[in-house]
NUBALO-322680 format. One record per residue (C-alpha): x, y, z; residue number from 1; chain; residue in three letters. Coordinates in Angstrom, 2 decimals. Layout:
# NUBALO-322680
X; Y; Z; NUM; A; ala
...
END
This chain:
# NUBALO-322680
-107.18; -105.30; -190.16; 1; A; unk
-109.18; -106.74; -192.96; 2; A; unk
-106.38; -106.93; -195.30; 3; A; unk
-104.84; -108.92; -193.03; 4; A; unk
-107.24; -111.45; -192.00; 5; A; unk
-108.23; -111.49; -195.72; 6; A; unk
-104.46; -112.76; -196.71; 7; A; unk
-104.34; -114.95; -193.50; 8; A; unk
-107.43; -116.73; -194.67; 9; A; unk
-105.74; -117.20; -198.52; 10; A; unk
-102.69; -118.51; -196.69; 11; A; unk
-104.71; -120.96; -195.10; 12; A; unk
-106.72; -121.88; -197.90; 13; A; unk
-103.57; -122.69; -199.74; 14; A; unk
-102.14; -124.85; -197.02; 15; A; unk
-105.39; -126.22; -197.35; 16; A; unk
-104.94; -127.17; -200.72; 17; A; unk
-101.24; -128.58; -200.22; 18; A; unk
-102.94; -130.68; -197.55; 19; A; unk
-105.42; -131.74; -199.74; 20; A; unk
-102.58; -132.93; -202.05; 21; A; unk
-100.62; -134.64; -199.62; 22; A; unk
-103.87; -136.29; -198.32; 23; A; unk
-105.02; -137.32; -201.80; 24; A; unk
-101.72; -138.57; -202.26; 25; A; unk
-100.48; -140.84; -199.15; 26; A; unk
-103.64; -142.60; -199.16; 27; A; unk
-102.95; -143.75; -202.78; 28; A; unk
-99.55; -144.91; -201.88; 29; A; unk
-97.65; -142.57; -203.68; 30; A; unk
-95.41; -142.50; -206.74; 31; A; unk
-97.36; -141.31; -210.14; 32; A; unk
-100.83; -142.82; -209.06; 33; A; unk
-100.77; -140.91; -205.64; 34; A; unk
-99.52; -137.74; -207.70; 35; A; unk
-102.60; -138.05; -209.71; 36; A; unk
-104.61; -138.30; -207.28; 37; A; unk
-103.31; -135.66; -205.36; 38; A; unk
-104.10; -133.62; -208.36; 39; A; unk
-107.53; -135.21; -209.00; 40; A; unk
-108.59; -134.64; -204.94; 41; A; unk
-107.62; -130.98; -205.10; 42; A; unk
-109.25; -130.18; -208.02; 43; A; unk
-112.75; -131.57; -206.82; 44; A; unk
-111.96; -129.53; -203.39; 45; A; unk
-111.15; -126.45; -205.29; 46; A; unk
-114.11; -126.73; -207.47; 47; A; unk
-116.37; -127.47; -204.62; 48; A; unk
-115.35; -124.13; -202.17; 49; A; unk
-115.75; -122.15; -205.47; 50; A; unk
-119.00; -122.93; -205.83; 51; A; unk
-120.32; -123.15; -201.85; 52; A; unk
-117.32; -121.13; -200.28; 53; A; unk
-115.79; -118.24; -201.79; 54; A; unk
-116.75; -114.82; -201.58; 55; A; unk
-117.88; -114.81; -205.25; 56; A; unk
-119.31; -118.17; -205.15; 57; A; unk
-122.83; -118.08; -207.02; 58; A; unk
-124.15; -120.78; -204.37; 59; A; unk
-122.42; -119.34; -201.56; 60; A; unk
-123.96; -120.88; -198.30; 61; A; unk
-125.17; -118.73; -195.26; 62; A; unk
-122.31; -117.00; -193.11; 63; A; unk
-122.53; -119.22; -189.82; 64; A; unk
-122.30; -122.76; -191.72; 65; A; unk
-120.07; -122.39; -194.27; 66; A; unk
-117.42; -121.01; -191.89; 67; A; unk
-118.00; -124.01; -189.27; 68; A; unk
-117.80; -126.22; -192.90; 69; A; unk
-114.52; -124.58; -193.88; 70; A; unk
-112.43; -124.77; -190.44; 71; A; unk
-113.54; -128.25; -190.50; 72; A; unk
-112.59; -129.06; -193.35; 73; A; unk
-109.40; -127.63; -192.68; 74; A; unk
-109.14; -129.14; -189.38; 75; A; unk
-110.10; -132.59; -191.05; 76; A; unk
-107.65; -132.98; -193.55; 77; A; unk
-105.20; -131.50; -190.62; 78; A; unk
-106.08; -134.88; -188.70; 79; A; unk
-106.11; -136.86; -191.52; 80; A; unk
-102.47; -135.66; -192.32; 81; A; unk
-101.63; -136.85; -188.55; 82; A; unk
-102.18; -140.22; -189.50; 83; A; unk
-99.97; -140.12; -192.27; 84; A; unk
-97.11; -138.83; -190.34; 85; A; unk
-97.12; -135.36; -191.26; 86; A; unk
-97.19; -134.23; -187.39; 87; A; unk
-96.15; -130.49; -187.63; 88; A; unk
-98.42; -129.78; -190.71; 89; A; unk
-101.73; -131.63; -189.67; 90; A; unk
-101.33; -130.23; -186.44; 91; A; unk
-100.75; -126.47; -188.27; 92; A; unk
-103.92; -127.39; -189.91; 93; A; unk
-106.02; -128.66; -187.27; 94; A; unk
-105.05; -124.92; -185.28; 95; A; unk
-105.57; -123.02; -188.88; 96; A; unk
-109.03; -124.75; -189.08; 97; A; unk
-109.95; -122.80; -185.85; 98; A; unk
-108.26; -119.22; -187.15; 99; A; unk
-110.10; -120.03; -190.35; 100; A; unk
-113.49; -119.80; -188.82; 101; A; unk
-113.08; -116.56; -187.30; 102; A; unk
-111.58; -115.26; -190.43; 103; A; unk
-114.65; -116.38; -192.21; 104; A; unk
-116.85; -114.80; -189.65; 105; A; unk
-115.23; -111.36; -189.68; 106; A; unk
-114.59; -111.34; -193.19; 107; A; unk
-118.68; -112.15; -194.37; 108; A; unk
-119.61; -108.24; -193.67; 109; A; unk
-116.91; -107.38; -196.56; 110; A; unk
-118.98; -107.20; -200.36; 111; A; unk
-116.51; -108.31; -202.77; 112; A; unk
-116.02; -105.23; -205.08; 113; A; unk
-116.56; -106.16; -208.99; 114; A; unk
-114.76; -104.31; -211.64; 115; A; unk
END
């Protein structure tokens, strides 16, 4: 059961990151300068759950909080993809946001293993 919650919650990070993208990139306007900062948005999101969020993040914040930070950031950029008329994907989001918290809960008595 682990497993699977543990690849549901790296699907939903991804389609977090896609979000991120398409976020990043409608409120630019599109074309090359909405690409870029597409890229520019995910990479500061990306670099910021490394460090606060994953499992082998060296600032990793208590269990409770960062898994109410994650689903809403999930669910956030969810809404904000609603008002950018991506309807079926925001609203994936905003319900992934919710599985995402659970996922976060059940998964924080799991030690990464290093090798």
């Amino acid at each position: 059961m682990l497993v699977v919650l543990g690849l549901l919650a790296f699907v939903i990070e991804f389609a977090f990151m896609v979000g991120v993208f398409l976020l990043g990139s409608g409120v630019a306007g599109g074309g090359v300068g909405g690409a870029l900062a597409g890229v520019l948005a995910v990479v500061v999101v990306a670099v910021l759950w490394g460090l606060f969020v994953a499992p082998r993040a060296r600032r990793r914040i208590p269990r409770v909080p960062r898994a109410l930070a994650a689903g809403t950031a999930v669910a956030i950029v969810g809404a904000g993809l609603l008002g950018l008329e991506h309807q079926r994907f925001g609203l994936v989001l905003i319900g992934a946001g919710l599985v995402l918290v659970m996922a976060q809960l059940a998964l924080d008595d799991v030690t990464p293993t290093t090798s």
